[in-house]
N, C-alpha and C positions, 0 to 999 in steps of 0.2 A: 724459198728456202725456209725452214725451220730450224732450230737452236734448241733439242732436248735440255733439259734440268731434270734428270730423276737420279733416282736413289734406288742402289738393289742390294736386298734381302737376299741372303740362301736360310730355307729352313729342311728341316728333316720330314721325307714323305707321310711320318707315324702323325706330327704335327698340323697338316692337312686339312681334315675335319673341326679341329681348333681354332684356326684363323681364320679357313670360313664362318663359323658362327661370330666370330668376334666382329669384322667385317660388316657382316649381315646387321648384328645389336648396334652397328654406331647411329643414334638417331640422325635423321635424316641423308642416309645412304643411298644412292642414287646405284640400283641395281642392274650393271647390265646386260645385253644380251650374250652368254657367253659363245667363244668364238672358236671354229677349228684352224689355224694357222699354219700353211705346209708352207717350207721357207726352203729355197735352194742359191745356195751360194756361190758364186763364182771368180774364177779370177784365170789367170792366162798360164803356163808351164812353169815362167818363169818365175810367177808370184808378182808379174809388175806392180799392178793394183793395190796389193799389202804393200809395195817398196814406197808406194807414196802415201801409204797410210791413211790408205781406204778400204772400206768396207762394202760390196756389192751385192746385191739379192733379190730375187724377183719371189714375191707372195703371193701367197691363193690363199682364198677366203672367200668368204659368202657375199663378200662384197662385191669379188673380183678379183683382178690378176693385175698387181702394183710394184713397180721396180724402185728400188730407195737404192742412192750412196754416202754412205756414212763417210763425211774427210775429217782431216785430221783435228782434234778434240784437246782436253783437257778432264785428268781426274784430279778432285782434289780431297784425300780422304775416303770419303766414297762418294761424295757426288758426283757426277759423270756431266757433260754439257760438251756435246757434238752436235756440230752444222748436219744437217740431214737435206737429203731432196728425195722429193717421190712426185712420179710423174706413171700414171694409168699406161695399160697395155691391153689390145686385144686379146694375145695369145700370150705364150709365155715364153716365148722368144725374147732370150736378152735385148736391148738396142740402147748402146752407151750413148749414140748422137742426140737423144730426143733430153739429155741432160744439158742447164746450160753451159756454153763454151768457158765460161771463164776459170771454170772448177780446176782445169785440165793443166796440169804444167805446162809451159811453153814448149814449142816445138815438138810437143810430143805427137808420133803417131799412131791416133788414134782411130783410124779402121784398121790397122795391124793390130791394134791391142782386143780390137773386137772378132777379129777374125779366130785368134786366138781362146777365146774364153771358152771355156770349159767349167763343169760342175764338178765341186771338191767336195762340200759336205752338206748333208740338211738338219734345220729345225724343227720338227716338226710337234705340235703343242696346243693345247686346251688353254684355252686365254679367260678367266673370269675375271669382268672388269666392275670398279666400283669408282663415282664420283662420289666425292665428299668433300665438305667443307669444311674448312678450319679457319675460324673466323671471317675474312674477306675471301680467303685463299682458296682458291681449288683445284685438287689432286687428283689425278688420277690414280687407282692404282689396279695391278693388272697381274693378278694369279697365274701363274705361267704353268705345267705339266705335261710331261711328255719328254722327248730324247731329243738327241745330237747324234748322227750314225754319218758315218762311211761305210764305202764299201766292204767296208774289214771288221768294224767293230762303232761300239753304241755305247753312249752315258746316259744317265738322267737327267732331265732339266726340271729342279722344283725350287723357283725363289716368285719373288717379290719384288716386280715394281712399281715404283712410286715416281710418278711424272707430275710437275709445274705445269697446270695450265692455263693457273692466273694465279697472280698473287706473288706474295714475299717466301725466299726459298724456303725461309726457316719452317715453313708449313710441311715442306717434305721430314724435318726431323721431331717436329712432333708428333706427328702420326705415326711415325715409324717411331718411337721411343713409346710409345702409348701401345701399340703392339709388343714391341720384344718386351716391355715389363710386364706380360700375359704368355708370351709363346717364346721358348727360346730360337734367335737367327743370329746370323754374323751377318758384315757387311761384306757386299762380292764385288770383290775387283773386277773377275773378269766375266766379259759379255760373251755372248752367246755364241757371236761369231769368234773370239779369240778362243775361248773354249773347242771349236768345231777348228780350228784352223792347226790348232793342237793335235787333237783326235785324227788331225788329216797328217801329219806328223810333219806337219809348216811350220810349227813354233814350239822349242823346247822349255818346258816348264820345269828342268831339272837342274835349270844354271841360272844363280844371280848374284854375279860378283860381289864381293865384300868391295868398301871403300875405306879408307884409311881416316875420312874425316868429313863431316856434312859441310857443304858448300855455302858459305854465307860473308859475302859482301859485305867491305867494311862499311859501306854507309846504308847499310838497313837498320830499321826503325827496331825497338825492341817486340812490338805487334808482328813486323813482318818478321823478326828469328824466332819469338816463340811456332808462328804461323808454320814456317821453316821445317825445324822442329818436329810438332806433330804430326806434318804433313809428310815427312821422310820416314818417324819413325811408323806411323799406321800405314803407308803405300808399303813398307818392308814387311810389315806383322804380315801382310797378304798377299804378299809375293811368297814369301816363305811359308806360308800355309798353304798355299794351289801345290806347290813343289812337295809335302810331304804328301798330300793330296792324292797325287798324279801316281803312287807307288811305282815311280823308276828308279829309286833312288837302292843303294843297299842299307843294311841295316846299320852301319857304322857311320856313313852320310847320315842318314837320319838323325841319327844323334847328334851330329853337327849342328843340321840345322834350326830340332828341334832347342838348341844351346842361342842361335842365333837370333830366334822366336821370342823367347824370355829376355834376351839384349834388348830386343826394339821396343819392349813393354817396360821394361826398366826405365828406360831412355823415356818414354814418355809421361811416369810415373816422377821421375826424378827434373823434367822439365816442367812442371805444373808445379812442383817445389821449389824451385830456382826464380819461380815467375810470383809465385804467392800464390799460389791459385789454389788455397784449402779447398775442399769438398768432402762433408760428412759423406755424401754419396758415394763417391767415385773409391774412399780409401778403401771401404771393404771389400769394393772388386776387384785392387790389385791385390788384397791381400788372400783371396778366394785364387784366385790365377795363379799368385805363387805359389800357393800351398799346390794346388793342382800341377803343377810345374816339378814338382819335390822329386818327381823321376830322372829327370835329367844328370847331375850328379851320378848317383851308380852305373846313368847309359853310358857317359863318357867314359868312365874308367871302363867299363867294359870293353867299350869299342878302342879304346886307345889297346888292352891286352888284343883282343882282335887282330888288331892294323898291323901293330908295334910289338907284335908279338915276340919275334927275334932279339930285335933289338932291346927289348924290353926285356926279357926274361933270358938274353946271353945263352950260355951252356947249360942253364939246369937244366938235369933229365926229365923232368917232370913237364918241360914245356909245353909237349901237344895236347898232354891231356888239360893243364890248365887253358889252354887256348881252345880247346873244342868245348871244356865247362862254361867258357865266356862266352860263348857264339850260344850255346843254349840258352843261358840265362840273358842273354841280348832278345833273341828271338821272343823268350815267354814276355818281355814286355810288352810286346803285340803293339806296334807304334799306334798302327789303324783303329784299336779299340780305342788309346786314348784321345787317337783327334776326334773320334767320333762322342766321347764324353766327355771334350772339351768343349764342343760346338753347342752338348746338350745342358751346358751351362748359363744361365740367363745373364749370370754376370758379364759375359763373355762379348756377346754383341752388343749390351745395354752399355759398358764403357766402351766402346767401340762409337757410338752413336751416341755418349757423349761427348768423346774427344773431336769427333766431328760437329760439334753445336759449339763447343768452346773457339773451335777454327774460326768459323764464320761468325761469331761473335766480338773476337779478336779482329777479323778485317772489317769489322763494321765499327771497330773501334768502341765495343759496348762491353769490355773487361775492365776493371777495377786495377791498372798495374803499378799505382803509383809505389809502392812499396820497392817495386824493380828499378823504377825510375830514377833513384836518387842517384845512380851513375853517370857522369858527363858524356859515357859515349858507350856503344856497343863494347867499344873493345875495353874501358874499364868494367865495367860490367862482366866479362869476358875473367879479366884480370880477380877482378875478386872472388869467385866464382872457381876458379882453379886456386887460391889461395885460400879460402876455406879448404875445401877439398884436401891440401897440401898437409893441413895443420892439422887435419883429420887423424890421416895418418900418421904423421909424427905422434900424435897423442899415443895410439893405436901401438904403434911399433917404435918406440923410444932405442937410440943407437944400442944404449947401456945394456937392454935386456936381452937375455937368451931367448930365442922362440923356439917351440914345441912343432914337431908336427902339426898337433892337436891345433895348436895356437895359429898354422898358418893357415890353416883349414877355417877354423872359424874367423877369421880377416876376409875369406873368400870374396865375399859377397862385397864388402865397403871397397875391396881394392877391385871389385868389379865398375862399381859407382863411380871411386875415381879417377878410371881408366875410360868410363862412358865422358865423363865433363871432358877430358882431351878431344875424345872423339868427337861432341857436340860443336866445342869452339876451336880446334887446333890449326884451321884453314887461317884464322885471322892474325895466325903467327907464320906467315909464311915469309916475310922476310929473316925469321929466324929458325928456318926450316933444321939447320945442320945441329944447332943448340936443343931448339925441341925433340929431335930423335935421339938424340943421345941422351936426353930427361925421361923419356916415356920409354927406351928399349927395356932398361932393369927390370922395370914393374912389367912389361909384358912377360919377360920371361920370368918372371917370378911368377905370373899366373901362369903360367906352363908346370913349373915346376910344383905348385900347389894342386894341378891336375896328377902329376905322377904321382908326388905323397897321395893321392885318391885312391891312385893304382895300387900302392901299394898296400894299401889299407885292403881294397878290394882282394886281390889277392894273396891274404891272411885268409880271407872267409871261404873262397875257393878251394883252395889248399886243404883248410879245416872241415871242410864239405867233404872233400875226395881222401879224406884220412890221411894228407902228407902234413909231414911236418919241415919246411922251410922259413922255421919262424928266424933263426942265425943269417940266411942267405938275404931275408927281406930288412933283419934291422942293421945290416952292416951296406945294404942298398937306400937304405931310408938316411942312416947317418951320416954317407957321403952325400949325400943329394943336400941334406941339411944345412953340412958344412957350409957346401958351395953357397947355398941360399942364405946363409946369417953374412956370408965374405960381400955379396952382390949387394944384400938390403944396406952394411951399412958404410958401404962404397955409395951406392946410390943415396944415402941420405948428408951424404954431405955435400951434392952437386948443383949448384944453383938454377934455382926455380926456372925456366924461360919467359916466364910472365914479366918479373920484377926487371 
């Protein structure tokens, strides 16, 4: 048995030519012979094989004809570390028995499961491989080119990886940070086979549930919650990017989850803050990602006239036409152009690849935290943390004052932040589960309600586009909505904290 450690790259095919030279110039790069890889995947009708969360394949190559099963693994960020076996074949006739016995769950029957196998999808791919050193260390790393097809249909396969073959892991993220600060990549979640097991339309890449709160045990270390942390909010940034990815989604989804994207980067922006963890480096890439982001806003209002069309716009007669003006102006944002000019952002994967150096820094216990430290426990820590946060807002939104639309709109963003610190710590209040929802329901619907003032706003300029004039129907719809919002904000601020 072997125990992979790599790291994978996706970069753009135009980039190609790029990263082989780069590659090529690292002095003393160990060049090798590049390889043709036809890979066929298999598993049973019923997917048994996937249900135990394996991966099967038999490969041809110049070498010869090699069967591997990938079992069940561990991603953390982006490093990947799967038990593998491969064991030589004459032909290319699957045969599960020549695996050892112990891999197998108990009492399972296993010459039914072989009887069964069948071929689902292939890889098939140009391999350029490089050894290199870094320092003691040494990596593989392994040019990949070429498709993912089914019977039905084909993707391209163009990344990067980067394999442990000796040495300390941290070797795979300097090389790979030494690259994307030359060629822009992101980190890729998903492997080739999950990829192909998709394509074979085994696994849906269009659903991944919201959670109410990150999971964190009260008696974890403040290393293992920041670890936590980053390690929930980067697995989310790339779930939810494969999913806009995958163009199954409609255009009003997309806007969701393009909303949801920006949440998990916040969240990890906002936990390197919480922790002390400045960096001259890392600020100007969330502040380049934000800005790049800036579309989001108009898409929701958009898509909320879209969805909420009815409900939204009641009896005017004007409705269809402003709803088919929304669905236009939805569509020209072209989701796909911007993930594609997000990706070709350097900033993009280089914090990406550093928030995964900071992880495994943090479990090596080689972070600087003491400034976090001065809390007696998690959960004080926890507790001051949502009390800043608290005071924030009061500052922000004093009972006394009237607020403006204008005024709840520009709050947006802080009462976004401090609705992420519930999110981060609100598990470790779960003996006061009934107290905490009843603290954090106001402020969520008050972001709701700050998204309709959007709409409304949005659709002034709609309106003003198509020569209607609904300026009376929008501010007597804006000043009931307000009402309600100044009754809720300062109901809600007189309700005692759940923390204290």
């Amino acid at each position: 048995m072997d125990t992979e450690i790599e790291l994978k790259l996706f970069f753009q095919p135009a980039n190609k030519d790029s990263l082989i030279a780069l590659l090529n110039a690292i002095p003393k790069a160990d060049i090798r012979p590049t390889q043709s890889l036809l890979n066929t995947y298999y598993d049973t009708p019923n997917m048994q094989l996937r249900a135990w969360d394996m991966g099967f394949r038999v490969r041809s190559s110049g070498k010869g004809i090699e069967q591997t099963i990938k079992t069940s693994g561990k991603v953390a960020g982006g490093i990947h570390s799967r038990p593998e076996y491969n064991v030589d074949l004459i032909s290319s006739e699957p045969n599960l028995s020549l695996f050892p016995q112990d891999i197998w769950p108990q009492e399972c029957d296993l010459d039914n499961v072989q009887g069964q196998l069948a071929p689902l999808f292939e890889t098939n791919f140009e391999r350029l491989t490089w050894h290199i050193y870094i320092e003691e260390s040494l990596v593989e790393v392994a040019m990949d080119i070429g498709t993912i097809s089914t019977d039905k249909s084909s993707e391209a396969i163009c990344e990067l990886e980067f394999e442990l073959l000796a040495g300390e892991t941290s070797a795979l993220l300097e090389l790979a940070t030494q690259l994307a600060n030359e060629v822009p990549m992101r980190l890729g979640q998903a492997s080739k086979a999950k990829r192909g097991y998709m394509l074979a339309q085994q696994a849906n890449p269009s659903y991944l549930a919201a959670i109410d709160f990150i999971e964190l045990p009260s008696g974890l270390s403040l290393e293992q919650t920041m670890i936590t942390l980053l390690e929930t909010g980067l697995e989310r940034w790339q779930l939810l990017e494969e999913m806009l990815a995958s163009n199954s989604l409609s255009l009003a989804e997309q806007a969701q989850i393009w909303y949801r994207l920006r949440a998990c980067i916040r969240l990890l922006k906002l936990t390197l803050k919480q922790y002390h963890i400045d960096s001259e480096e890392l600020a100007p890439w969330f502040t380049e990602l934000e800005q790049a982001l800036d579309f989001i806003e108009p898409a929701l209002s958009l898509a909320e006239i879209v969805v909420q069309g009815k409900s939204l716009l009641g009896k005017l007669k004007q409705q269809k036409d402003l709803n088919a003006h929304a669905q236009t102006q939805l569509a020209q944002l072209d989701f796909n152009q911007k993930l594609k000019e997000l990706w070709q952002l350097p900033c993009y994967g280089q914090l990406q690849l550093a928030l995964v150096d900071l992880m495994l820094k943090a479990n090596a216990r080689q972070l600087d935290l003491s400034q976090a430290k001065g809390s007696n426990s998690l959960l004080s820590f926890a507790n001051e943390l949502q009390e800043a946060s608290w005071q924030k807002i009061i500052t922000m939104m004093p009972s006394q004052a009237n607020l403006s639309s204008h005024d709840y709109q520009q709050f947006a963003k802080a009462l976004d932040e401090s609705i992420l610190v519930g999110f981060a710590y609100g598990s470790l209040y779960g003996n006061h589960a009934q107290e905490r929802e009843a603290f954090r329901r106001p402020w969520q619907d008050m972001v709701l309600g700050i998204r309709t003032l959007a709409c409304y706003q949005k659709l002034s300029q709609l309106s003003s586009e198509l020569g209607m004039d609904i300026s009376d129907w929008l501010e007597g719809k804006s000043q009931s909505l307000l009402f309600a919002m100044e009754h809720s904000r300062r109901s809600a601020l007189t309700k005692v904290p759940y923390w204290r």
